[in-house]
NUVO-48392 format. One record per residue (C-alpha): x, y, z. Coordinates in steps of 0.25 Angstrom, whole numbers, padded with zeros to 4 digits, always signed. Layout:
XYZ/...
//
This chain:
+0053+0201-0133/+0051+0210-0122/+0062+0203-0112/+0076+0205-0112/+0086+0197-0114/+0091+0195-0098/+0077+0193-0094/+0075+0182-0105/+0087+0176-0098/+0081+0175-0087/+0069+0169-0094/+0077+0157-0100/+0084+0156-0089/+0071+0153-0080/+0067+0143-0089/+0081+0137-0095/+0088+0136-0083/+0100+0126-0079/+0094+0115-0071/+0102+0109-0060/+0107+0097-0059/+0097+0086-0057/+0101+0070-0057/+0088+0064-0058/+0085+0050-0066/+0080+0052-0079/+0064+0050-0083/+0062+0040-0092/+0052+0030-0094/+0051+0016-0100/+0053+0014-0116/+0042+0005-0121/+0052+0003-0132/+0058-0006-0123/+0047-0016-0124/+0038-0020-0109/+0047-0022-0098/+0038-0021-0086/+0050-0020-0077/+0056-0008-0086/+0044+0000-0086/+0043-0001-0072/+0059+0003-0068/+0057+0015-0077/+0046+0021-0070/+0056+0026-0059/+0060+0036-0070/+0046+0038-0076/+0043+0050-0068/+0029+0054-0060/+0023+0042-0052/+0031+0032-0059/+0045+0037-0055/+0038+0036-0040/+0032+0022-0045/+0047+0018-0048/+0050+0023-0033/+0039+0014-0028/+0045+0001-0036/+0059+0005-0032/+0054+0007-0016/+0049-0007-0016/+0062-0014-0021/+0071-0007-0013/+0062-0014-0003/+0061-0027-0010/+0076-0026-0011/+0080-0021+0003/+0071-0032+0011/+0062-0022+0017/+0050-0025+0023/+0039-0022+0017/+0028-0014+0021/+0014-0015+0011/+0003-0003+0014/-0009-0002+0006/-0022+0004+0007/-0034-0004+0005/-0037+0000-0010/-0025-0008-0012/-0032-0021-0009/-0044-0017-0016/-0037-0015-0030/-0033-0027-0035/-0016-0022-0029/-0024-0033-0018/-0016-0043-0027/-0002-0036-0028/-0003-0035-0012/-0006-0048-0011/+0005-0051-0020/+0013-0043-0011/+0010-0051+0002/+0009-0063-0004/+0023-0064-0008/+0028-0058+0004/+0033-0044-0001/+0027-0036+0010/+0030-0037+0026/+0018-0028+0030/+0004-0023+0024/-0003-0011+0028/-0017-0009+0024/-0029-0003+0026/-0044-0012+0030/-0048-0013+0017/-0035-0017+0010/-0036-0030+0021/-0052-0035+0020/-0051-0032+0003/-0041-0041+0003/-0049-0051+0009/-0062-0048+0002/-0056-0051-0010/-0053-0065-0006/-0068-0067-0006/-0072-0057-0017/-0067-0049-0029/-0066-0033-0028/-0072-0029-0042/-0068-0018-0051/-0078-0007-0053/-0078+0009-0055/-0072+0021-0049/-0084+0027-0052/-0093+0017-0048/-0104+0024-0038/-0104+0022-0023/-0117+0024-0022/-0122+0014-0032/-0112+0004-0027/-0113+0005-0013/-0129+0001-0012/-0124-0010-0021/-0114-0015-0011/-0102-0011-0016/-0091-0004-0013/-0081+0003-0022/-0067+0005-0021/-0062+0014-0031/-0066+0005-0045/-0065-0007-0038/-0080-0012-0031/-0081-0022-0020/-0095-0027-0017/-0098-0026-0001/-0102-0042-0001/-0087-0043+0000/-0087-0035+0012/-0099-0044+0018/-0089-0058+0014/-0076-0051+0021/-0087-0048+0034/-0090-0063+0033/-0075-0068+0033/-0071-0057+0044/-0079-0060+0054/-0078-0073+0059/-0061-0069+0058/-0064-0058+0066/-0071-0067+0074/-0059-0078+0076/-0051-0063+0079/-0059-0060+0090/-0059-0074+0096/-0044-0074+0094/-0042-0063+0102/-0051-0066+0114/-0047-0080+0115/-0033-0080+0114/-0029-0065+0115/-0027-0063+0100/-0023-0047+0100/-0027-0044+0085/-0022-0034+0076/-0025-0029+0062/-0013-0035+0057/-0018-0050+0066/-0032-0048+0060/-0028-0046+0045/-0018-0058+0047/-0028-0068+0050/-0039-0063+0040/-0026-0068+0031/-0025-0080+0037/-0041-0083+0036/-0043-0078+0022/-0034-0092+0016/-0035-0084+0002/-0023-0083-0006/-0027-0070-0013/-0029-0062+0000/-0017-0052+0004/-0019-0055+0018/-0017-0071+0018/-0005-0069+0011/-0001-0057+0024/-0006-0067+0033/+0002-0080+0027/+0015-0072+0024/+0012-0065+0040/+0013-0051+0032/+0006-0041+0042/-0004-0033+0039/-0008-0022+0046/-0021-0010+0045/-0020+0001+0053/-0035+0004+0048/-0041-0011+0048/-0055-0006+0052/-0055+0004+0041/-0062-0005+0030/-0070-0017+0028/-0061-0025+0040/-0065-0013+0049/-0080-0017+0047/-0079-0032+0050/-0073-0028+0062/-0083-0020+0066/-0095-0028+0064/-0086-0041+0070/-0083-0032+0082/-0099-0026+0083/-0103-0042+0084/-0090-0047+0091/-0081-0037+0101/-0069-0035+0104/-0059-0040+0093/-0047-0028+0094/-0036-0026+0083/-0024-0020+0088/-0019-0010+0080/-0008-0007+0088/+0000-0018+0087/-0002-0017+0072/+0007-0004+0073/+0017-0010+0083/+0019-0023+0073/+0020-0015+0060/+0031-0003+0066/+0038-0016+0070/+0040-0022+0057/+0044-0008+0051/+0053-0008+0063/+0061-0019+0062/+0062-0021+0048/+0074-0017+0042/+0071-0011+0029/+0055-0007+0027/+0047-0003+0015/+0035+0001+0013/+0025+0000+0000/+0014+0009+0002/+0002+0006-0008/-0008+0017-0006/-0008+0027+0007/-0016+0031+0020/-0016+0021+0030/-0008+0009+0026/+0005+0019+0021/+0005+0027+0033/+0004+0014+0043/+0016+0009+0036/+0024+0023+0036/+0022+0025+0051/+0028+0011+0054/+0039+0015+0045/+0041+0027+0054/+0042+0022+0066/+0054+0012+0062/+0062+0025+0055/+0054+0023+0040/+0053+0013+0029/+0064+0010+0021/+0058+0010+0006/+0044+0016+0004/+0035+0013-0009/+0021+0022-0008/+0010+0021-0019/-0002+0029-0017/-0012+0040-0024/-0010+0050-0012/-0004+0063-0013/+0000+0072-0002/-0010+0085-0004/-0018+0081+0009/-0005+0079+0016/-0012+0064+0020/+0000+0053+0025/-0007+0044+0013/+0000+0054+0002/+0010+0062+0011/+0024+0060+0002/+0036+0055+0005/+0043+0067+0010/+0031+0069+0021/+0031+0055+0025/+0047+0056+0026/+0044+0066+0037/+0035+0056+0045/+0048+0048+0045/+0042+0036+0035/+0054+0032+0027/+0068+0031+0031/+0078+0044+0025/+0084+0034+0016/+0069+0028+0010/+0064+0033-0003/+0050+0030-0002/+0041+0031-0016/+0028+0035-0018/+0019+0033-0032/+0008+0040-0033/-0002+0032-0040/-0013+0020-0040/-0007+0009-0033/-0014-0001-0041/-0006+0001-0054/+0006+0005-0045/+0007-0006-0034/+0006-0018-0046/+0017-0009-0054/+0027-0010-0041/+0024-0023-0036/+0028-0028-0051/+0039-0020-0050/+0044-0024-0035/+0039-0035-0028/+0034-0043-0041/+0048-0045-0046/+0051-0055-0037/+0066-0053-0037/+0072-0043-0025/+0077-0030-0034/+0092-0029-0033/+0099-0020-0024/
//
């Protein structure tokens, strides 16, 4: 060989080099040998590696939660409630395990819709433009046909109606968090999040509730009837003062945009959550606040130094059903 002996040294030393001391936990997954144990295979995925050790993180934010008596603060986009996670969530309210929803319009009026008709499963390759003359809208492979929409118009208005009434005859001041109350209260469906928020007086607030179907109804109610006001205001005020004066707060984040950054900025302005558990396909390349990581939203002041807020990247509708199975579903508090 053409090198010498001290520069094949250097050579082996380059790539055999010492390693310095790392105390890490050891990557091992679960042994099928062992038979199924659901339980099992979901405490080893904290030592899995890639997403699942951050899916492990997830599960171990939510019981540090669960165990600590923090209250609990639910954000989710309105894909959420499209999919069929609408039951987990309902789950989740129905039993009281959340103190505070954030959502976007149409995670509220699909809610609702789907007490009167079904959501169907389609394609995500199904055509807008063959659909859409049809009189139907996709939502990824799901297919929602727009005489649902024209039922949920014929439901809304006469509420928005009683609303508007409400407010000019006995000085009603409504708020999104108000309205989406009584449409809880006026549903009488089991099967509906909202009448379980509404009988278990969990608020639910959205920032953005004319951004969607809801945003609609309003607009024709308000074209034939003016005047009805939603104060967004006191939506804020309310919402920082439940952050403010709980004691311990976490927050379970399923999906991004507005509904995680609503949440966040009420954690900030009480000195940051306490635990924080974030699902969501988005990534920080177009510095967006919907896939920022958690060292940029540590420098907007969203947790508390001592949180260790987790985030999976990932579909939520395998991993929400894979957490909530793990947390919330095994009824027993995790010990301390």
């Amino acid at each position: 060989m053409s090198i010498t002996g001290e520069e094949f040294a250097k050579v082996t030393s380059k790539v055999l080099g010492e390693s310095k001391e790392y105390k890490g936990e050891k990557c091992i997954g679960y042994d099928f040998d062992n038979g199924v144990d659901f339980n099992k295979v979901m405490e080893k995925m904290k030592y899995t590696g890639f997403q699942a050790l951050n899916l492990g993180l997830c599960i171990e934010q939510v019981n540090e939660m669960r165990k600590n008596h923090a209250k609990i603060f639910l954000g989710m986009s309105s894909n959420i409630v499209s999919s069929g996670l609408r039951e987990v969530i309902h789950y989740l309210v129905k039993n009281k395990f959340v103190d505070a929803i954030v959502v976007t319009a149409g995670g509220i009026e699909e809610d609702f819709i789907k007490t009167m008709h079904p959501t169907l499963l389609g394609d995500f390759y199904f055509k807008g433009k063959e659909l859409y003359p049809n009189g139907y809208n996709r939502i990824g492979n799901l297919i929602l046909p727009n005489s649902n929409y024209c039922e949920f118009e014929d439901w809304m208005d006469p509420l928005l109606l009683e609303c508007l009434k409400e407010q000019n005859e006995h000085g009603v001041h409504w708020t999104p968090s108000k309205l989406v109350h009584k449409m809880g209260e006026s549903i009488n469906n089991e099967s509906s999040i909202y009448y379980w928020a509404a009988k278990n007086n969990i608020p639910v607030f959205s920032p953005a509730i004319t951004d969607g179907s809801i945003g609609d109804m309003i607009f024709f109610f308000s074209y034939k009837n003016e005047g009805l006001v939603l104060d967004l205001v006191q939506d804020v005020i309310k919402i920082d003062e439940m952050a403010f004066n709980a004691e311990k707060v976490g927050c379970l984040l399923v999906g991004a945009g507005i509904a995680k950054h609503h949440i966040l900025n009420a954690m900030k302005r009480r000195g940051g959550c306490d635990y924080c558990a974030m699902l969501s396909t988005s990534i920080e390349c177009d510095a967006s606040d919907a896939g920022s990581e958690i060292a940029a939203d540590r420098t907007k002041g969203f947790f508390k130094p001592e949180c260790n807020p987790a985030k999976v990247i990932g579909d939520a509708t395998i991993l929400l059903p894979l957490i909530v199975a793990s947390t919330f579903a095994q009824k027993e508090e995790p010990t301390k």
